[in-house]
N, C-alpha and C positions, 0 to 999 in steps of 0.2 A: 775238395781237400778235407782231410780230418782232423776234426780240433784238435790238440793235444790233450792230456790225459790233465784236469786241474793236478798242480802239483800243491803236497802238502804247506799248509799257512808257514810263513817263517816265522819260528820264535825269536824274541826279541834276545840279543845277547845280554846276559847280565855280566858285570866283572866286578870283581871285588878284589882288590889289592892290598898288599903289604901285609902288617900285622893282624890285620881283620882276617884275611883270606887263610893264615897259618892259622888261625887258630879255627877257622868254622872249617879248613880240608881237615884239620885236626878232628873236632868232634863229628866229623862225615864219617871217617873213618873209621873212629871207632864204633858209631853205629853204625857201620855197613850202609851206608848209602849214601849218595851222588850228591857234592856240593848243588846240582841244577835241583834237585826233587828235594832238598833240605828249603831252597829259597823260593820254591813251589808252594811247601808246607806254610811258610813263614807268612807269604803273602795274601794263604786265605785265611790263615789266622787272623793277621794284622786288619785284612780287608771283611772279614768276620763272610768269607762266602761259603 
C-alpha cells in the first residue's frame, strides 16, 4: 500500500471577536491585507523572530 501524500501542517485557528476584530478587519482592509497575515506580522514582531 501507498502512504498517503504528508498533508499540509494545520495552522492553528486564531479568532478575535467583537470590537477588537471591527476594528483590526477595519485597518486589514484598508491596507490590503488578510486579518490571518496582519496577526502573522503581529506575532513576529511581538515574539521578535
Amino acid at each position: 500500500m501507498k502512504k498517503p501524500k504528508p498533508s499540509k501542517p494545520k495552522v492553528p485557528q486564531v479568532s478575535i471577536r467583537g470590537e477588537t476584530h471591527a476594528k483590526v478587519k477595519e485597518y486589514c482592509d484598508k491596507k490590503g491585507i488578510t486579518v490571518t497575515s496582519f496577526i502573522d506580522k503581529l506575532c513576529k514582531e511581538f515574539l521578535e523572530l
